[in-house]
N, CA and C of each residue as an Amber inpcrd file, in Angstrom:
protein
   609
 -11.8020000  13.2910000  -9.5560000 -10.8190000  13.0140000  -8.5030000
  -9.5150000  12.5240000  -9.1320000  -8.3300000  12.8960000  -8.8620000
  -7.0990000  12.7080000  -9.3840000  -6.7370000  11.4470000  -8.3460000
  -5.9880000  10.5710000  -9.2590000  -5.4130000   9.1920000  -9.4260000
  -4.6280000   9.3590000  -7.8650000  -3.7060000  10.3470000  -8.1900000
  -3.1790000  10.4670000  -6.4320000  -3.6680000  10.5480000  -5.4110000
  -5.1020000  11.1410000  -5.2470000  -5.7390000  11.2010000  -3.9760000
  -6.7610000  10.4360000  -3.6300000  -6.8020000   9.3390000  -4.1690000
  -7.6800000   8.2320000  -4.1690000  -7.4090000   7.0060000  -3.2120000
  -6.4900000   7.1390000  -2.5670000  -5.3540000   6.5690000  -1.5500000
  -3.9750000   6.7160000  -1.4560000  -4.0220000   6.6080000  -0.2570000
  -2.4050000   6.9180000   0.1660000  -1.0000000   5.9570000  -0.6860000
  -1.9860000   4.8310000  -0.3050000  -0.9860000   3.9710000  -1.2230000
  -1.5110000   3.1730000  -2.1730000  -0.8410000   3.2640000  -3.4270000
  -1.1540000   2.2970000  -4.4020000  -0.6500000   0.6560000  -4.3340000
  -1.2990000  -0.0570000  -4.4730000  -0.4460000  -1.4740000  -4.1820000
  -0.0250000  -2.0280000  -5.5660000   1.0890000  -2.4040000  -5.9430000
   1.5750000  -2.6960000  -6.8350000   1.7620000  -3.6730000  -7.1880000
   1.1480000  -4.8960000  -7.6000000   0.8140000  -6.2540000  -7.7240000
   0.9960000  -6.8360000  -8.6050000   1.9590000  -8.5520000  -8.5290000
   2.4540000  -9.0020000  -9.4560000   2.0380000 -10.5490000  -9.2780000
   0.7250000 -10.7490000 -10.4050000   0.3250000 -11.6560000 -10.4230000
   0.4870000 -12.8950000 -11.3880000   0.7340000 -14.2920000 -10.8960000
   1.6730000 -15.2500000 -11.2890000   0.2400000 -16.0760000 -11.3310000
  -0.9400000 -15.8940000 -10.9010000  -1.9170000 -16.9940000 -11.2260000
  -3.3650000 -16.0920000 -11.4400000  -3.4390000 -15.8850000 -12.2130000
  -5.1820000 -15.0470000 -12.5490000  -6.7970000 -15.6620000 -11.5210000
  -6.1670000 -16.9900000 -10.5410000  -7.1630000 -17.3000000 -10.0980000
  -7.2560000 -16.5010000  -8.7680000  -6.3280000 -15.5680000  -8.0680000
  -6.1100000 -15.3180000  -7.1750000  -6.2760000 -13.9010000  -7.1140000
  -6.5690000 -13.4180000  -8.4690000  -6.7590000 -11.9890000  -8.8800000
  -7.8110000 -11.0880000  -7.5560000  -9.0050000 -11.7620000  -8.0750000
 -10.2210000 -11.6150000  -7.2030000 -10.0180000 -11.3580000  -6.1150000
  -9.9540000 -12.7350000  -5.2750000  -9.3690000 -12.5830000  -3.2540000
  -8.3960000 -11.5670000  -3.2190000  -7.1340000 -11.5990000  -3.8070000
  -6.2460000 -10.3670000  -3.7360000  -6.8800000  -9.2540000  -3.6570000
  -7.5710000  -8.8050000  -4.6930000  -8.6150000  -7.5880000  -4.3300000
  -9.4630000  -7.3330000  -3.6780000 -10.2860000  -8.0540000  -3.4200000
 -11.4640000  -8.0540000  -2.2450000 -10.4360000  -8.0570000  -0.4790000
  -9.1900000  -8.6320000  -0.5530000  -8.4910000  -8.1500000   0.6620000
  -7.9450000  -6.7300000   0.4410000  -7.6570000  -6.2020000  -0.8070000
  -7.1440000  -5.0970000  -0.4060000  -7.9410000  -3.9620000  -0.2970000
  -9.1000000  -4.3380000  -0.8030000 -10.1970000  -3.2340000  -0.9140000
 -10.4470000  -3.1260000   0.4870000 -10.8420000  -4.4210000   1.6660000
 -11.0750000  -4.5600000   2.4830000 -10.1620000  -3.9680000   3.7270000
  -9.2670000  -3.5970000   3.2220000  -8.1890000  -3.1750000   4.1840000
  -8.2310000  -1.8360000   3.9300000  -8.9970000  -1.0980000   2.7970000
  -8.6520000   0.1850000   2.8170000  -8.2880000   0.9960000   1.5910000
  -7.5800000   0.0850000   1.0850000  -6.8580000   0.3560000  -0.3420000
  -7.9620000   0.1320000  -1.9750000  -8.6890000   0.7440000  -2.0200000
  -9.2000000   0.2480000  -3.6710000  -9.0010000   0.5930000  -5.1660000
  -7.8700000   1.2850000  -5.0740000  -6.9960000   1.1720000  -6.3610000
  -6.0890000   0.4420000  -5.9350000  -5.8760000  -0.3530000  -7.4020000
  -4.7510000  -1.6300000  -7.7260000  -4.0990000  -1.4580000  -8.8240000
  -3.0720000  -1.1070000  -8.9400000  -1.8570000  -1.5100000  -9.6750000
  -1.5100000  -2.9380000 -10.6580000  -1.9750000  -3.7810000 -11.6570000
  -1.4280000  -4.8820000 -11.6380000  -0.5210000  -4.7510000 -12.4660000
   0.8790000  -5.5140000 -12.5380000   1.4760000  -4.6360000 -13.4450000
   1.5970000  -5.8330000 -14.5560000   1.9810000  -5.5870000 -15.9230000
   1.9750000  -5.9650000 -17.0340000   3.1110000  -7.2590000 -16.8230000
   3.6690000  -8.2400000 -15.9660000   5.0400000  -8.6040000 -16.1040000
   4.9080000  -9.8520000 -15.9930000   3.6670000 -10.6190000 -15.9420000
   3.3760000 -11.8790000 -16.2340000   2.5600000 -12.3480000 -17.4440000
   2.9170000 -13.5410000 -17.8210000   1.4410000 -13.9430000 -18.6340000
  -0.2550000 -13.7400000 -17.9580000  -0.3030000 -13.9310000 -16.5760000
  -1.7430000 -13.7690000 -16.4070000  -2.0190000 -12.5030000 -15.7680000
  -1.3470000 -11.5590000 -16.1220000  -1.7830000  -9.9920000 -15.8070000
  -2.8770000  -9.5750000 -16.5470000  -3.1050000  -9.3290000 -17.4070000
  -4.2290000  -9.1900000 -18.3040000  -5.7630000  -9.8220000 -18.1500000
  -5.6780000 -11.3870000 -18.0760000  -6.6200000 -11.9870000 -17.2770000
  -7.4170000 -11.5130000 -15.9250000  -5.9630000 -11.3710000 -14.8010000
  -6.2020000 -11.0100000 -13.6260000  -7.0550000  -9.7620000 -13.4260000
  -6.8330000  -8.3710000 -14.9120000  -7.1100000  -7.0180000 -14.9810000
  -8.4540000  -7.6180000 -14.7400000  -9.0770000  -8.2220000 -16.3330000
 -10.2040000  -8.2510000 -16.1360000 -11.5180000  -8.8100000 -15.4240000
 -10.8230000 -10.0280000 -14.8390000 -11.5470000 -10.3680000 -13.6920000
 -11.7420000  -9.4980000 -12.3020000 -10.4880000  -8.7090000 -11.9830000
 -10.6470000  -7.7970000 -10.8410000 -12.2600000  -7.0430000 -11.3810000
 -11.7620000  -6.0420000 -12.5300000 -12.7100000  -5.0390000 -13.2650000
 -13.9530000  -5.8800000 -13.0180000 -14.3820000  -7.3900000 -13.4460000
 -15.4990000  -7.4390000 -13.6220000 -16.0440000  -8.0710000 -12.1330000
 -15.6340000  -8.6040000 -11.1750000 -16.0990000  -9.2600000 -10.2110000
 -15.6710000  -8.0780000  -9.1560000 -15.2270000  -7.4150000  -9.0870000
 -15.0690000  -6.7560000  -7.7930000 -15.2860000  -5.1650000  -8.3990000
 -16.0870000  -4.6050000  -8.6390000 -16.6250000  -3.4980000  -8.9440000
 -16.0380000  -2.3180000  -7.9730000 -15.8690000  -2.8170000  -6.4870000
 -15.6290000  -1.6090000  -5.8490000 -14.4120000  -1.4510000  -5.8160000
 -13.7460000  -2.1330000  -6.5450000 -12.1450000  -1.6030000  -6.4890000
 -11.6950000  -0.8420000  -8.4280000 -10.6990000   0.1130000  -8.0600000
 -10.3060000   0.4030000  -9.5370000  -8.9880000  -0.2550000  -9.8490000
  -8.7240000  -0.5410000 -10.5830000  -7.9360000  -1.8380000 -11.1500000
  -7.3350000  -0.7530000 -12.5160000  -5.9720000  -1.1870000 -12.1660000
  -5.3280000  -0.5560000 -13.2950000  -4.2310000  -1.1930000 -13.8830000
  -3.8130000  -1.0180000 -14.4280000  -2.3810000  -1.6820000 -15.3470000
  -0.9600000  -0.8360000 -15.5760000   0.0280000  -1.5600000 -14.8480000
   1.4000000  -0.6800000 -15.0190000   2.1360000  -1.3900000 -15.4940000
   3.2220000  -1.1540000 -15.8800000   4.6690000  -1.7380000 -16.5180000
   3.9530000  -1.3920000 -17.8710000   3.0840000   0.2490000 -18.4730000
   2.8690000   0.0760000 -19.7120000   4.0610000   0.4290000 -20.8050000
   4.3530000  -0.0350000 -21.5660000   5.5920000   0.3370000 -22.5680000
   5.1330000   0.1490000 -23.9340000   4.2470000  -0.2880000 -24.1870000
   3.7360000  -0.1690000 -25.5900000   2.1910000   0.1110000 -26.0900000
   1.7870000   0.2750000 -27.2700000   0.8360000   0.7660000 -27.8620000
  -0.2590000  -0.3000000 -27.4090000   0.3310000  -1.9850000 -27.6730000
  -0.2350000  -3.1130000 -27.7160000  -0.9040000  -2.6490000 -25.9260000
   0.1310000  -2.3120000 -25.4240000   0.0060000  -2.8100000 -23.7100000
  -1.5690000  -1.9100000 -23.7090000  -1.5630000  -0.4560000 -24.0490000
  -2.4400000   0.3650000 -23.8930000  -3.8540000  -0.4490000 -24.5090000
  -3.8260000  -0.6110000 -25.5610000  -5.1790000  -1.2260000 -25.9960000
  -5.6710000  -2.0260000 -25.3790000  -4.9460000  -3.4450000 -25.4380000
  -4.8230000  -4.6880000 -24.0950000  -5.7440000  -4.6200000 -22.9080000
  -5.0310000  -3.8210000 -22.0150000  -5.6660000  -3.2340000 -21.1300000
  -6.2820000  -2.3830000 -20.6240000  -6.6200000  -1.5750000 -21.7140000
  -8.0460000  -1.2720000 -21.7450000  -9.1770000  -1.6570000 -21.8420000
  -9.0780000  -2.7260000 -22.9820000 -10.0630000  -3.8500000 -23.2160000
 -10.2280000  -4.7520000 -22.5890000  -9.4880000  -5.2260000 -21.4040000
  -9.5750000  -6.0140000 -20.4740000 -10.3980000  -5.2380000 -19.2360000
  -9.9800000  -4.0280000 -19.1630000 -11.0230000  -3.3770000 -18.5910000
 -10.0370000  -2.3280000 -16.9260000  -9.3620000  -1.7760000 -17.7580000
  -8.3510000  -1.4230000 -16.6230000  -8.7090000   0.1310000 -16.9200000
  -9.0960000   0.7810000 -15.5510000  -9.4250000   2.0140000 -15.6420000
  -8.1350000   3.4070000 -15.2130000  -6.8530000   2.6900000 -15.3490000
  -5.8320000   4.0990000 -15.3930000  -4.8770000   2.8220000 -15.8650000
  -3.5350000   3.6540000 -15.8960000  -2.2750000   3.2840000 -16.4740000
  -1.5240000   4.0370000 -16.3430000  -0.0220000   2.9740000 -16.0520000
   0.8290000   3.6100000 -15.3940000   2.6940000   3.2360000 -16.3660000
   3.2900000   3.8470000 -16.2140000   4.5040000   3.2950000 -17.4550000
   5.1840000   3.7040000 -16.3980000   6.2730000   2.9750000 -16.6330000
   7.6100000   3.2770000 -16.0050000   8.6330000   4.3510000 -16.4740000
   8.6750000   4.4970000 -17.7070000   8.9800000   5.6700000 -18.3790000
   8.3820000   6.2350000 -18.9840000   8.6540000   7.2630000 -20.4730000
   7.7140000   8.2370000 -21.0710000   8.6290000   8.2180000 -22.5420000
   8.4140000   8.0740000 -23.3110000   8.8160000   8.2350000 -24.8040000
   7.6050000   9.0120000 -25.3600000   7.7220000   9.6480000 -26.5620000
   6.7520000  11.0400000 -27.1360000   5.5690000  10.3760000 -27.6650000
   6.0880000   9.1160000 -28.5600000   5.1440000   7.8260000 -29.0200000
   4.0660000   7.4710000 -27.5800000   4.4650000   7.1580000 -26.5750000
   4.2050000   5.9640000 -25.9530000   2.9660000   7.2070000 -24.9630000
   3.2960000   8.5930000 -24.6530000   2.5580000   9.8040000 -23.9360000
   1.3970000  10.0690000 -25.1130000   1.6820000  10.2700000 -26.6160000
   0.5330000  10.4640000 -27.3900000  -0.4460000   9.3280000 -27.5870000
   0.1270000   7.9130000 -27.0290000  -0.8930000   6.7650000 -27.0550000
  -1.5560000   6.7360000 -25.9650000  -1.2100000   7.1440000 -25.0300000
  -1.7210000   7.3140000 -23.3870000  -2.8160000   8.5530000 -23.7460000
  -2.5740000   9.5780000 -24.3740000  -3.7190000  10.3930000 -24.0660000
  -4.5560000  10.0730000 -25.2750000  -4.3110000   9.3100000 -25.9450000
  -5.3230000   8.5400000 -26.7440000  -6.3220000   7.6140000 -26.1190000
  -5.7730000   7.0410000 -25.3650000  -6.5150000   6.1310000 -24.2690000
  -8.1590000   6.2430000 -23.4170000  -8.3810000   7.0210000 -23.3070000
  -9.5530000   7.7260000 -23.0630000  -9.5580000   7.0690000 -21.0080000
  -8.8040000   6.9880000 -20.6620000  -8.2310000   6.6780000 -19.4300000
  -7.6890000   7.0280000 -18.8330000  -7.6090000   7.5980000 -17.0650000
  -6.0210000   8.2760000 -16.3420000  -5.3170000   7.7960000 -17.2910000
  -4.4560000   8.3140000 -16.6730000  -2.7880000   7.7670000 -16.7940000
  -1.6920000   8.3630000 -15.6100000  -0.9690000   7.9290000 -15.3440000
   0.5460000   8.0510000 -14.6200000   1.8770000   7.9440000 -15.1660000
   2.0680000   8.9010000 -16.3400000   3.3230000   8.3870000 -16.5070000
   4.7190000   8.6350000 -15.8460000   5.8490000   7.3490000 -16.6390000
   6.6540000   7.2930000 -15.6590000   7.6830000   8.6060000 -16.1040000
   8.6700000   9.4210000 -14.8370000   9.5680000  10.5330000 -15.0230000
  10.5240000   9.6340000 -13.8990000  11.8850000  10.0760000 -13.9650000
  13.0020000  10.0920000 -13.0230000  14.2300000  11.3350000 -13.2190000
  13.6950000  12.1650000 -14.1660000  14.6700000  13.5030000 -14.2300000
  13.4730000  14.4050000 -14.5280000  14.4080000  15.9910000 -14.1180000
  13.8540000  16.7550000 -14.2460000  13.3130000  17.4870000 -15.3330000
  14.1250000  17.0320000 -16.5780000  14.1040000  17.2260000 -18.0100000
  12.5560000  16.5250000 -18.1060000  12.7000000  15.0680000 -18.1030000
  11.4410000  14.5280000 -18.1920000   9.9300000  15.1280000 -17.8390000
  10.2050000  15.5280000 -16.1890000   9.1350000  15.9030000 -15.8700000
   8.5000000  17.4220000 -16.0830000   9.7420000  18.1720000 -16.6590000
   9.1090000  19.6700000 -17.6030000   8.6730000  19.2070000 -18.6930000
   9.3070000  18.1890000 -19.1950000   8.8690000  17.9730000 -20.3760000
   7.1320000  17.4580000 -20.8570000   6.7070000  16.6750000 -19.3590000
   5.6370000  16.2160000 -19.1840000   4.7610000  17.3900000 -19.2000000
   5.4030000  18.0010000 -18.4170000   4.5040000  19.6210000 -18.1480000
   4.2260000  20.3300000 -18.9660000   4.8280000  19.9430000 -19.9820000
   5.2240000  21.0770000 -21.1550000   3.4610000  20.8880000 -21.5670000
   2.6380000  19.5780000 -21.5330000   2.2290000  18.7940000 -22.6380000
   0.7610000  18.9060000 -21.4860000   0.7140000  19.5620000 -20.1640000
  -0.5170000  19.7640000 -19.3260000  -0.1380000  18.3430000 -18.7300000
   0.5100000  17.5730000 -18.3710000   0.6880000  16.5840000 -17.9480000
   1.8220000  16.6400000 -16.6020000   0.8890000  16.4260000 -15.1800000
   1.0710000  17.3460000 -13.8380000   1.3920000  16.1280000 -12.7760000
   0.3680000  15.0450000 -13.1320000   0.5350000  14.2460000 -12.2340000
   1.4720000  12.8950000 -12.8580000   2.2650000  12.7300000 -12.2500000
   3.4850000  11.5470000 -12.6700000   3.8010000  10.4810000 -12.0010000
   4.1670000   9.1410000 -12.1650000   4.9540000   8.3520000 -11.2420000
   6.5170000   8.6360000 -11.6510000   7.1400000   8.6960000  -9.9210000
   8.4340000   9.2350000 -10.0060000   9.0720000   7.8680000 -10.0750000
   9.6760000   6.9510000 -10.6680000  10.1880000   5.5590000 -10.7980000
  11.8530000   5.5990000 -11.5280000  12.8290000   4.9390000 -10.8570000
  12.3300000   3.8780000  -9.4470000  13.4940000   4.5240000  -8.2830000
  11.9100000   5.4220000  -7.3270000  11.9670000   6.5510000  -6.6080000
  13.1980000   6.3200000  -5.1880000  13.4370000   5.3320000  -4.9350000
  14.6270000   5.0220000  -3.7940000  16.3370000   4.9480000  -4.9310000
  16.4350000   4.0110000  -6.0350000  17.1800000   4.4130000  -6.6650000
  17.5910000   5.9250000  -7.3970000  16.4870000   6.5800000  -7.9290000
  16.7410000   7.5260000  -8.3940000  17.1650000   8.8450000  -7.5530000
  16.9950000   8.5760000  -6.1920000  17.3220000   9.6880000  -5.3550000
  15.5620000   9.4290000  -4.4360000  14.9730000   9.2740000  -4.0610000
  14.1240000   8.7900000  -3.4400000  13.5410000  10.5370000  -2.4530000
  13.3010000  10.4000000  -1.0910000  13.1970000  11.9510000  -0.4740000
  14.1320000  13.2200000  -1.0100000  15.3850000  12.8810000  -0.6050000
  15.9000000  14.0070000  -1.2610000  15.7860000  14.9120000  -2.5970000
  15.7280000  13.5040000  -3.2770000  15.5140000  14.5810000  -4.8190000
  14.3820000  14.8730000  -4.7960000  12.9330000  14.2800000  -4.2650000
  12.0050000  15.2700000  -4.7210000  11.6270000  16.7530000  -4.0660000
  12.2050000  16.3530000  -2.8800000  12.5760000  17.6440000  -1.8130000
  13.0440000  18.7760000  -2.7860000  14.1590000  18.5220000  -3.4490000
  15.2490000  19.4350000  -3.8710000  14.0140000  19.8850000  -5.9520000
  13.5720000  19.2230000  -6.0140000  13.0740000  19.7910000  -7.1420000
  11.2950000  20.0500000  -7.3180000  10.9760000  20.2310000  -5.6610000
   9.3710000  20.9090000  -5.4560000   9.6980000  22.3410000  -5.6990000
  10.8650000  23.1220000  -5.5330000  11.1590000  24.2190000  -5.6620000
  10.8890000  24.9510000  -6.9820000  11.6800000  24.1830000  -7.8340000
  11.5740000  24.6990000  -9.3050000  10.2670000  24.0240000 -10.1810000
   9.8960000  22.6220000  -9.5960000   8.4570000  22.0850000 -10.0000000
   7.3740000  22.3300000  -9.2780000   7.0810000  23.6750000  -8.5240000
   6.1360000  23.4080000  -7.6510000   4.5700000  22.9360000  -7.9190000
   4.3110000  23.0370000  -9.3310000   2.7320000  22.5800000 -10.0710000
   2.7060000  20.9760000 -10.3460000   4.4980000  20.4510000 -10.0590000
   4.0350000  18.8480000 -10.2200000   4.1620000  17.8980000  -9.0200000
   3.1930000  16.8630000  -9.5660000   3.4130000  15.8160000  -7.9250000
   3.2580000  14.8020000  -8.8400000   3.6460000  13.8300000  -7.6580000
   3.9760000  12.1430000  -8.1510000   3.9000000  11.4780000  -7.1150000
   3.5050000  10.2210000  -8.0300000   3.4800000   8.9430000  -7.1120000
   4.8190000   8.0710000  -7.0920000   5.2020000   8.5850000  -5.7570000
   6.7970000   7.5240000  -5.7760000   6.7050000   5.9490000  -5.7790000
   7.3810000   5.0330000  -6.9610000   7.4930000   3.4710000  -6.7320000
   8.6680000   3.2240000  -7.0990000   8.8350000   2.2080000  -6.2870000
  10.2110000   1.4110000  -6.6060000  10.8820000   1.5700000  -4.9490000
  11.2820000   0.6400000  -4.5160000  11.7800000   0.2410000  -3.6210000
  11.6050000   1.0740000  -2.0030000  10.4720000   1.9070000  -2.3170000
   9.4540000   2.1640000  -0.9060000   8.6610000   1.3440000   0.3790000
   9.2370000   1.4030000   1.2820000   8.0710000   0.1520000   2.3650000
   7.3940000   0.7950000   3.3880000   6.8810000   0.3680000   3.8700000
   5.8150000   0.7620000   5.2800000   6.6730000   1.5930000   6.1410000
   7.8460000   1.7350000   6.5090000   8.5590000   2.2720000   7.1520000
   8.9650000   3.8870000   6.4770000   9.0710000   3.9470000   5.2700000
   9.6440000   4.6150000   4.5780000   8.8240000   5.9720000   4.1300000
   7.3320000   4.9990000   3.4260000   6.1930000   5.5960000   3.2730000
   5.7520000   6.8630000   3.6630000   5.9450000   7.1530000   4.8250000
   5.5460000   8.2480000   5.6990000   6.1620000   9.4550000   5.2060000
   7.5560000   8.9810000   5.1530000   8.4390000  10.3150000   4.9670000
   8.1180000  10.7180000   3.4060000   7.4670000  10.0290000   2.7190000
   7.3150000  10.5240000   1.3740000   6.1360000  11.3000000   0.9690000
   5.1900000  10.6890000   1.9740000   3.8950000  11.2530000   1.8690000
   3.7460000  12.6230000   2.7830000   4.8790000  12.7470000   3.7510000
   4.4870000  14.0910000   4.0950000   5.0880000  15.0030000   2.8980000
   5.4040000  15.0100000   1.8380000   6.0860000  15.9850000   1.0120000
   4.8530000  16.4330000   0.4480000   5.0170000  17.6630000   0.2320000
   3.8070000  18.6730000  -0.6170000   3.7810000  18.1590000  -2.1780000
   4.8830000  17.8850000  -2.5970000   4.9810000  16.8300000  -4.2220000
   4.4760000  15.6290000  -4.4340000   4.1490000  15.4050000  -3.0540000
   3.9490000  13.7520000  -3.4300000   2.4270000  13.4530000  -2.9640000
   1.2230000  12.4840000  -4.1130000   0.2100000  12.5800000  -3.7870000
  -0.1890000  11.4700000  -2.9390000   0.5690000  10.1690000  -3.5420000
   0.4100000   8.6890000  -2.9860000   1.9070000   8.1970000  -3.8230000
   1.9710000   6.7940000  -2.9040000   2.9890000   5.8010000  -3.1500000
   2.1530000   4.9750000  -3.6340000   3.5700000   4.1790000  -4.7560000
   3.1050000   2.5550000  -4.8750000   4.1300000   1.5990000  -4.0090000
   3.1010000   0.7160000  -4.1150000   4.2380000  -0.5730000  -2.9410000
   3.7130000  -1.1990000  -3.0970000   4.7870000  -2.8600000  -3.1980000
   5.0460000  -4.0450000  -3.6830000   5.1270000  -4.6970000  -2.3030000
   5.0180000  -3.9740000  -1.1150000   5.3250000  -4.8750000   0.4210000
   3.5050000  -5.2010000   0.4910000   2.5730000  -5.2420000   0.1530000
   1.4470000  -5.3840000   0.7270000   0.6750000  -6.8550000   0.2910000
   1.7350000  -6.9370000  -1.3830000   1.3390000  -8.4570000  -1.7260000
   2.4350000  -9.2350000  -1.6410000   2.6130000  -9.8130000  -0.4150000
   4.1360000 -10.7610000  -0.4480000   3.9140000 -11.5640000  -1.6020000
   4.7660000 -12.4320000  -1.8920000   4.4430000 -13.3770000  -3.1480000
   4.0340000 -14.6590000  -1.9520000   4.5710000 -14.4920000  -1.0490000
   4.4280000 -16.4720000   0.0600000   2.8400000 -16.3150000   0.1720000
   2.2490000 -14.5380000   0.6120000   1.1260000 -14.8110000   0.7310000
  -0.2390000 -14.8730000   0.2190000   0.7410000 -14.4180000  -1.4300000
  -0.3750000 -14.9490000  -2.5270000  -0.4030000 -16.4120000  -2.5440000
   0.7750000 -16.4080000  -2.7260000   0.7330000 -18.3260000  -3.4760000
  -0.0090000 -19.0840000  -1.9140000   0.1210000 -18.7750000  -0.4950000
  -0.9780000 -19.3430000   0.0310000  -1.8900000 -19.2540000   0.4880000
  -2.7400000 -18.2190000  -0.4470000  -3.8050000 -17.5530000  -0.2420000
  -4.5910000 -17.1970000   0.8300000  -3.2450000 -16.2350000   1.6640000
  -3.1120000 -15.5980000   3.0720000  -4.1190000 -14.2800000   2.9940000
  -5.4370000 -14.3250000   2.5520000  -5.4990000 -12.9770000   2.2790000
  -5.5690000 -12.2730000   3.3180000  -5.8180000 -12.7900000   4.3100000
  -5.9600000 -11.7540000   5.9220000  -4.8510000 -11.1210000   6.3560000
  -3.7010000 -12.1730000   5.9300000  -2.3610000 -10.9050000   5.6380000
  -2.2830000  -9.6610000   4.9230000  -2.9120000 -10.0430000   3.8220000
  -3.0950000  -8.5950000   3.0210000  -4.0960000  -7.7890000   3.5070000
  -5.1600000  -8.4200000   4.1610000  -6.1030000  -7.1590000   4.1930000
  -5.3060000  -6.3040000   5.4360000  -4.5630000  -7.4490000   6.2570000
  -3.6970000  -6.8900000   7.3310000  -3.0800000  -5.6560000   6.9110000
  -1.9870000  -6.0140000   5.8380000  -0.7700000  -5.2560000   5.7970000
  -1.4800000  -3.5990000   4.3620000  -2.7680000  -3.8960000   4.2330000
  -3.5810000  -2.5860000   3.1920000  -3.7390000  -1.6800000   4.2440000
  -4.7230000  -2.2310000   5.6050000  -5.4600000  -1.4580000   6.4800000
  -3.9610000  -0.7950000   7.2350000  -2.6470000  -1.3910000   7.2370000
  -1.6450000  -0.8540000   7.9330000  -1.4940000   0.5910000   7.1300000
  -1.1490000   0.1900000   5.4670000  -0.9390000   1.3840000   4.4270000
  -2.0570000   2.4140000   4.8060000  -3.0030000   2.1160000   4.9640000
  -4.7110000   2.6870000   4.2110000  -4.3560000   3.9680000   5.5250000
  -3.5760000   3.6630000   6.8470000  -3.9180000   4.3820000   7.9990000
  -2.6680000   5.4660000   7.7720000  -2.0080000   5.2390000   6.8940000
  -0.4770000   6.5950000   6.3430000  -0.8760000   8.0360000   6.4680000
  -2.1670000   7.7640000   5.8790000  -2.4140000   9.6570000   5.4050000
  -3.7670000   9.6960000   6.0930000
């Protein structure tokens, strides 16, 4: 099963305390959503990976913001079953398919994403998909890419969502609206399972 069709939306999660890893997941699983995103941009991201991985089994737990070799090993060994980069360097794509793991890497031009193609590499995150031209551009380049799709992140919300996911290019979103930060830090999880089961009902 490909990384994109595993849910509509990916939740993209930025965790500031590794004790909260767990409940965070068990609400979002619960809402619908069981792939997780955590991304690399704190000290207790790594922690958080592997506690999701080991206490909550029914969710897949992955690691984004990857940019280095270190990041790939890291979190693998922590126990993160895909990965996701924000961009793509030639180094950073031959360490990814070293990985023995999905992957998502990141494209925002079209150069990039032939270039991905060039290499059997089909499925992409399009980042950061509202800055870079958001609906329109991927509209305008399903034409000449019609064998690639992506997961749009970066500045996408519940409102927005829809219009991205009806595109034939696009498999799933990521989004950062499902873990407020107020309602991590007060461990609101019924908000989240709230605002997953809202995502989970998109597609």
């Amino acid at each position: 099963m490909s990384l994109l069709d595993l849910a509509p939306v990916i939740p993209v999660v930025v965790i500031e305390d590794a004790g909260t890893a767990v409940p965070l997941a068990r609400a979002l699983v619960a809402g619908g959503l069981p792939v997780i995103e955590v991304t690399l941009r704190t000290p207790a991201a790594r922690e958080a990976i592997a506690r999701i991985a080991e206490e909550v089994p029914e969710a897949t737990v992955g690691a984004g913001t990857i940019r280095t070799t270190d990041d790939i090993s890291a979190s693998v060994a922590a126990g993160a079953k895909f990965l996701v980069s924000p961009g793509t360097t030639l180094s950073l794509v031959e360490a990814l398919d070293s990985s023995g793991v999905p992957y998502l890497p990141g494209a925002a031009t079209v150069s990039e994403a032939m270039a991905l193609a060039e290499r059997g590499i089909k499925e992409l995150k399009f980042f950061p998909a509202e800055a870079a031209g958001g609906i329109p551009y991927l509209k305008a380049i399903g034409g000449p890419l019609p064998d690639v799709r992506f997961c749009p992140t970066g500045g996408i919300r519940v409102n927005t969502a829809p219009d991205y996911l009806a595109l034939p290019n696009v498999g799933c979103v990521g989004g950062t609206w499902l873990t407020p930060a107020d309602a991590l830090k007060a461990g609101d999880w019924g908000r989240v399972e709230k605002l997953a089961a809202e995502a989970a009902a998109l597609k």
